[in-house]
Every structure is written in C-alpha cells, then in structure tokens.
N, C-alpha and C positions, 0 to 999 in steps of 0.2 A: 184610562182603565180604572176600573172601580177594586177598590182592596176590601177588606174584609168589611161585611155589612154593607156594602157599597158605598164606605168613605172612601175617595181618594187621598193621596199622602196630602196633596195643596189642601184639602178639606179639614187633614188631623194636624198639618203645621197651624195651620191658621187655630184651628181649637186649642190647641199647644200656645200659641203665643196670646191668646185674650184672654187664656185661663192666666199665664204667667205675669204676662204684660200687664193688664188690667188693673191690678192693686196698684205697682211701681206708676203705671199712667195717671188715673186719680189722684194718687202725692203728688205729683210731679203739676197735673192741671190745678189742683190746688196751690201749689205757690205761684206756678203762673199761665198764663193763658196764649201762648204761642204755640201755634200749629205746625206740626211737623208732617212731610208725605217726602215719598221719592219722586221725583217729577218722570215723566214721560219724554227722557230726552236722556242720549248720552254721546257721549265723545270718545272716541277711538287713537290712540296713537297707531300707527303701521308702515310699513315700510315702503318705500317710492314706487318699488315695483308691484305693486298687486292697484295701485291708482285705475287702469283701465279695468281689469279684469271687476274690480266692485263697479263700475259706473255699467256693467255689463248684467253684475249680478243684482242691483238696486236696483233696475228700472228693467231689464228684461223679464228676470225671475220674481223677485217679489213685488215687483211691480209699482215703483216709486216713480215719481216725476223726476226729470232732469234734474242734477244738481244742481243747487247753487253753489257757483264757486267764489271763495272768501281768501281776500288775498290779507294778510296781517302782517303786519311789520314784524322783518327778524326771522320770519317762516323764509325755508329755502324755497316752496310753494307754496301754492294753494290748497287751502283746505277743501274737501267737499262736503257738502249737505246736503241727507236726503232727508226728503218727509214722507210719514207711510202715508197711502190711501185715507187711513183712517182715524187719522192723528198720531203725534207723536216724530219724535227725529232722531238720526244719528250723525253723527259728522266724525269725519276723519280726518287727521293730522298726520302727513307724508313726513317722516324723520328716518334715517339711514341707524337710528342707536332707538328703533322701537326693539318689540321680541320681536323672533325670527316666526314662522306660522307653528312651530312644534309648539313654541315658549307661550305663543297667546295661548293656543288651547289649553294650557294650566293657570290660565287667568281668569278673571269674569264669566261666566255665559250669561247670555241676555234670554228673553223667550219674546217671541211675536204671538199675537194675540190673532186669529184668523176664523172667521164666519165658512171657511173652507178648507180646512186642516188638511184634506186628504188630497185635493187639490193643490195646494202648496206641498206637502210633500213631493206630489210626483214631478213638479215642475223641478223642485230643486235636484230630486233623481238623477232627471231628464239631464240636467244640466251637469251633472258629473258631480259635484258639491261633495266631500269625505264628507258619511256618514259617523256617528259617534255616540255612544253607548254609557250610562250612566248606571250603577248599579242600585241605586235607590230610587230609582223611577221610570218608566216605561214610554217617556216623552221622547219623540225626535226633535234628534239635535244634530246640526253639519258645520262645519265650519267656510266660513265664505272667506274670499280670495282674503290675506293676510293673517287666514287663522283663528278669526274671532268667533268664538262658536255661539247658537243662536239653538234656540228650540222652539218648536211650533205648537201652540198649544190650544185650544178652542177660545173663542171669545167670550167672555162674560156679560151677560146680560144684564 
C-alpha cells in the first residue's frame, strides 16, 4: 500500500537509512574495504512438536521442496531445511527449551518475497495459518506452526 505521495514505509525507511547511514558508511569504507549484507538464509529454533505440521506448511503452502534433513551431533534430532522456490533457505532446530508459539511471535518476523502475493495469501488462509497485525504497516503477516511469524510482501525486481 502506498502512504503519502505514494512512498511506501519500506520506500521512507530505506530513504531514512542512506540519508543516515551514508556519511557513517563512507568513514567506515574509507578505513576499510569489507562488505557487509544480511544473507538470504536463516535458522529457526522451535519446539519438537510443530516438526510435521511445518514439513506440511513448507512444502504444501508455500511451496518448498522436500527437506533436507540434517542430522548434527549433540541434536536430540534432526534438523530440517527448506529452500524457497526462488532462492534463499530456512532451517529448523527441534529443542524442548525453544519459545513456546506465543513467545516466538515476540521475536523476529521474517518477510517472503512473492511474484504472487495474493495468491500466497489465500493459500495460507486456506490453510488456517493465525493471521497477525502490525501497526506500522499494512503487510500480511501469520505465523506458521511453531510461531515464527513471516510476512508476504511483493517481489523486487
């Protein structure tokens, strides 16, 4: 949704941080020349029991390939990994002392990046998914089995 003048908020944060960022970035590439980005990957702790229900919600709904599953020394199980269609991964770490699904949804939200936004909405609908409501922005967002909340946002060209 567009805000005023038709900037969106991702539009005026990003303006907001090259205006801020900018100066401190040039100092900073001036003393050295190491690249910094957030990768397109992340890792999930959550709890044993929500294990089916995501290998249900990754690959039914939003439509990931079968995991891979990763067995690591000292893990009570396996980990899973998915990868999206379109690049990019998450994987989950099964532990009995993650938060409980109230606890995650006060943690991180992630956002999915989607060539069909309204389309992935209604699948996750479809699928029963708590929906979830942020007051500074007009994105959907639900949280998938363990709680991790996610939001759907158009793709960037």
């Amino acid at each position: 949704m567009d805000g005023l003048m038709g900037i969106t908020r991702r539009d005026a944060i990003g303006v907001l941080l090259a205006v801020g960022v900018a100066p401190v970035t040039r100092t900073l590439q001036a003393r050295e020349s190491t690249m910094l980005a957030m990768s397109n990957r992340a890792h999930i702790l959550v709890r044993p029991s929500a294990n089916e229900d995501l290998k249900k919600c990754f690959v039914d709904v939003l439509g990931c390939s079968a995991p891979a599953v990763l067995d690591a020394p000292g893990l009570a199980e396996p980990m899973l990994a998915f990868r999206f269609p379109d690049g990019g991964s998450v994987s989950f770490e099964f532990s009995d002392e993650a938060p409980d699904e109230h606890q995650a949804r006060h943690g991180a939200w992630l956002e999915l990046q989607s060539d069909d936004v309204e389309g992935l909405q209604k699948r996750v609908i479809a699928a029963g998914f708590q929906q979830l409501r942020h007051p500074a922005t007009p994105t959907f967002y639900f949280a998938v089995p363990g709680g991790q909340v996610f939001g759907v946002v158009p793709k960037r060209r």
